[in-house]
C-alpha positions, 0 to 999 in steps of 0.5 A: 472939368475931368477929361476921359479920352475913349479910344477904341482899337482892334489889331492896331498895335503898330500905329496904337503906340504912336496914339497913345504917346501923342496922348500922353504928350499933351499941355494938358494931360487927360485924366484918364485914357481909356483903350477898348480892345475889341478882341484884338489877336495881334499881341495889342495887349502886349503894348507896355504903354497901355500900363499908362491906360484903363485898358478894356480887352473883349473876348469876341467882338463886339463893335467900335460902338457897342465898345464905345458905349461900355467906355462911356459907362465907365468914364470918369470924366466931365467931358468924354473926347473920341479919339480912333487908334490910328488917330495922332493928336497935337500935343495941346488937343486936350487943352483946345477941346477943353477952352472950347466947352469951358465957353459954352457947356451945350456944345459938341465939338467936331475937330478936322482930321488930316490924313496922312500915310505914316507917323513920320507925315505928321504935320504934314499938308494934305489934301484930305480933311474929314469933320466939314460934313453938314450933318453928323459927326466924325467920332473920331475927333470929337468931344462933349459932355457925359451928360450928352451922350447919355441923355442921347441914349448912348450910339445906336448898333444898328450895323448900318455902315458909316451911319451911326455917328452921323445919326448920333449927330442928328440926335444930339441937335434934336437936343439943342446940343450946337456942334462947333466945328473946330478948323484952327484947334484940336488938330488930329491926323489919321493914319491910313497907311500907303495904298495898295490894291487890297486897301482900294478894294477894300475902301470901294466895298465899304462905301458900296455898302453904305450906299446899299443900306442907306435907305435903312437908314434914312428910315431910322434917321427919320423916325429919331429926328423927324428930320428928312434925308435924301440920297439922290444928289450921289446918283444924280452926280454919278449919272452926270458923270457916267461913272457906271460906262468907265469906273470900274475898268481896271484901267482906271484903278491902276492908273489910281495906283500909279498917281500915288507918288504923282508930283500931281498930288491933286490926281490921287485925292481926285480919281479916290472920291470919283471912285468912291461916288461911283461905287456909292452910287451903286449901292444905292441903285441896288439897296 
């Protein structure tokens, strides 16, 4: 099979180079990599090594999704693998994907992703792993045939945060598309750079607005799947804790701050997802 890696990116040059490096540095090289820039005005264009790519540059954004979509029209390949920008690879993930699809062709291929702080963790333990969800997929790990996403009708933009690769998931196993979830291969770490107060802020707002819109999608996941979603097990686990008396004290993101560096590693990862099922949780009540 021929591999198109699709790799969307907006101002991201500084952990984009390490990405693309990882790519290039593989047992089994990709026959194509293909970078959509979505309207990035951090000098992204300027990467030399985008010269080793099928580089796409937009004018005005678009979103990752539409992005992704106009990359799959214009892959070449049999076999299309999802890599984010601040996405590092192993050096033999195009191989572990590929021996993958080669024993079974109506697959989807989800593989874990680590996080870690900075390029240099690379191969790090950690804590964090996304890719073990029970519905969906975390698209920037994942890999299947052409001929699958677009019998699937492509990523539908519909704006609804951090839903659109769960419903495409939802979509594909409508299909008979089987997802393998891969925990030994296909390793790939995400870089989420250090924490800060503005990047906590950041995230908690993310996931408050995906609480509040995920009744819209509910609604959209039921009409493509017939598949019913529920979203009370967050409130129910939010109530159960009281998150709404002590989350959102300022004590309690600062005391995040400070378990950064923690000997604990444990306190950070923890007092993170508590945050994070509270202001979900909120989003919900008010969506």
């Amino acid at each position: 099979m021929n591999v198109s890696v699709i790799t969307p990116t907006r101002n991201r040059a500084h952990i984009l180079q390490y990405c693309i490096e990882r790519l290039l540095d593989q047992t089994r090289q990709p026959d194509e990599i293909i970078v959509v820039d979505d309207a990035s005005n951090d000098g992204t264009e300027g990467l030399s090594i985008l010269k080793k790519t099928k580089y796409i540059k937009f004018e005005e954004r678009i979103g990752h999704w539409r992005a992704r979509n106009i990359a799959v029209r214009e892959a070449a390949g049999d076999l299309i693998i999802f890599v984010d920008s601040d996405v590092l690879v192993a050096r033999n993930f195009i191989e572990d994907h590929l021996f993958l699809h080669e024993k079974d062709a109506k697959i989807v291929v989800q593989g874990l992703v680590r996080h870690i702080r900075s390029p240099r963790s690379f191969g790090n333990f950690t804590l964090r792993v996304d890719g073990l969800c029970l519905t969906g997929l975390v698209i920037q790990n994942c890999s299947l045939r052409k001929k699958w996403i677009l019998d699937a009708g492509l990523f539908d933009d519909y704006k609804l945060m951090g839903y659109m690769d769960v419903e495409f998931g939802m979509r594909l196993k409508k299909m008979g598309i089987r997802r393998v979830v891969s925990v030994r291969r296909c390793i790939a770490y995400h870089v989420d750079g250090y924490p800060t107060r503005e990047w906590l802020n950041n995230l908690l707002s993310k996931f408050e607005e995906r609480g509040r819109t995920s009744w819209r999608f509910i609604q959209r996941a039921k009409s493509w799947t017939g598949e019913g979603i529920s979203n009370r097990r967050v409130v129910l686990l939010s109530n159960m804790l009281s998150t709404p008396r002590w989350a959102e004290k300022g004590r309690l993101v600062d005391l995040l701050l400070k378990s950064v560096d923690s000997p604990f590693i444990f306190v950070f990862p923890l007092l993170k997802e508590v945050l994070k099922l509270h202001y979900r949780a909120k989003g919900i009540r008010e969506g």
